[in-house]
N, C-alpha and C positions, 0 to 999 in steps of 0.2 A: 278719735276712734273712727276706724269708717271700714262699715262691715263686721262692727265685732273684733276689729282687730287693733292696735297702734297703730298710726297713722298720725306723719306731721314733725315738727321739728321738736324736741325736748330731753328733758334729764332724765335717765333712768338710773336709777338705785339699785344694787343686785345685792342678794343673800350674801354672794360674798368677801363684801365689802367696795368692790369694784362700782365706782357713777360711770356710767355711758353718756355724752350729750354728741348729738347728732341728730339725722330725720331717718324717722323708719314711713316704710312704704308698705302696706298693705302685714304688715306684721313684720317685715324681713328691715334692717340697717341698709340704707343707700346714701351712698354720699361721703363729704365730708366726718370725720366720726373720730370722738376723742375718747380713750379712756384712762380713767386714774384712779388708784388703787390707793387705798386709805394708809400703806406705808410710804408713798412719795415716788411708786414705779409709775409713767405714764405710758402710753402707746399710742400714737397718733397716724390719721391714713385715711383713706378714700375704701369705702366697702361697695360692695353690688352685693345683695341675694344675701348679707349676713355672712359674707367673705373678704376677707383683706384683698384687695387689690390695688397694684402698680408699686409704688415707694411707700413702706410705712417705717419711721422713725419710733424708736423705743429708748427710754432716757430710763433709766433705774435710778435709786436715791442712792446706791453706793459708788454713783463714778461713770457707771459702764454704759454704752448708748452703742445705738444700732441703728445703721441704715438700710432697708433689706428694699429688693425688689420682690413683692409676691406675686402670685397666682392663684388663685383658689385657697389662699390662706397657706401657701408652702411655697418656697424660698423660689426663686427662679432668676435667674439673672444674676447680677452682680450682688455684692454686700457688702459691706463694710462695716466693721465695729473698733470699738476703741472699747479697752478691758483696762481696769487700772488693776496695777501691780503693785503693795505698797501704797507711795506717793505717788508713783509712775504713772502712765499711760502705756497700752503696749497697742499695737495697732496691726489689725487685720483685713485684707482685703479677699473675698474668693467667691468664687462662680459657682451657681448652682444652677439644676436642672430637676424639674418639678421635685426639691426636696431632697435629692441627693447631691453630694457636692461630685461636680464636675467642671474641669479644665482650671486654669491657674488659678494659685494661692503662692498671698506675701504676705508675709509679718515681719512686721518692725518693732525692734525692743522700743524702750520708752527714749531711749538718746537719740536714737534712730542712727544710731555706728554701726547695727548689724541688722543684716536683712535677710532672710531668709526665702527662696523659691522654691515653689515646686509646684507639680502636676497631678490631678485626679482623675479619675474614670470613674464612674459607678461608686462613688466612697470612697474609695479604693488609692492611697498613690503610690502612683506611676510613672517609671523612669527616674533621673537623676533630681536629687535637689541639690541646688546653687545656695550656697551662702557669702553673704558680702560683710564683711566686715573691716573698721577702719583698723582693727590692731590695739586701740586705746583700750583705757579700763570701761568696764561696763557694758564687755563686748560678745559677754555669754549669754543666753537665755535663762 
C-alpha cells in the first residue's frame, strides 16, 4: 500500500471469481498483467491507468483464442482469432479502429479450402466480397 492505496507487484482475488496477478501503481494496474477466471478463460497483456494496451492474448477453455491489438481497452489495429467449429478451427483476421471494425477482413474455414474477403467502414461492409475456394468437399461455411 502506499498512500492508502495498492501499490507493488501481487495477486488480487475479485468477487467474481476472476485472480488478477500483476503490479498496480498507485491504485490503477500498470504493466505486465494476467488474468484467469475460475472456468479456465485467461487474458493476458500489458495495461497503463487499468486499460488494456498494445497486443493482449485471450485463450478460453472451449478452443477459442484471440490476438487483439487495443487501446484504451477497445480493439484498434489488427486481430486475429481462431473460433472452433465442432472439432474445427475457423480463423479470422480484421482491422479495427477505436472499436469499430474497419478496413479488411478474412476468414478461413477450418480446411482452409475457402476463404472469404471483404471490406468495412464504420461496422458497416462495404463493396464486393471475394471468396476463394478450392472446389473440394468442406468448401461451405
Amino acid at each position: 500500500m502506499a498512500g492508502g492505496l495498492p501499490h507493488g507487484s501481487g495477486v488480487m482475488q475479485r468477487r467474481d471469481g476472476r485472480t488478477v496477478t500483476g503490479k498496480m501503481y498507485n491504485g490503477l494496474w500498470q504493466g505486465d498483467t494476467l488474468w484467469q477466471w475460475a472456468g479456465g478463460d485467461r487474458q493476458r497483456g500489458r495495461m497503463e491507468k487499468k486499460k488494456w494496451q498494445g497486443l493482449v492474448e485471450t485463450f478460453r477453455a472451449d478452443g477459442h483464442w484471440h490476438h487483439e491489438c487495443l487501446r484504451d481497452d477497445q480493439k484498434h489495429g489488427l486481430s486475429y482469432s481462431v473460433t472452433k467449429s465442432g472439432s474445427e478451427h475457423e480463423r479470422m483476421f480484421k482491422m479495427w479502429d477505436m472499436g469499430v471494425q474497419t478496413g479488411l477482413s478474412l476468414w478461413m474455414n477450418p480446411n482452409t479450402d475457402r476463404v472469404e474477403v471483404g471490406r468495412y467502414r464504420r461496422g458497416q461492409k462495404v463493396g464486393e466480397e471475394r471468396v476463394y475456394s478450392s472446389g473440394g468437399e468442406g468448401g461451405g461455411k
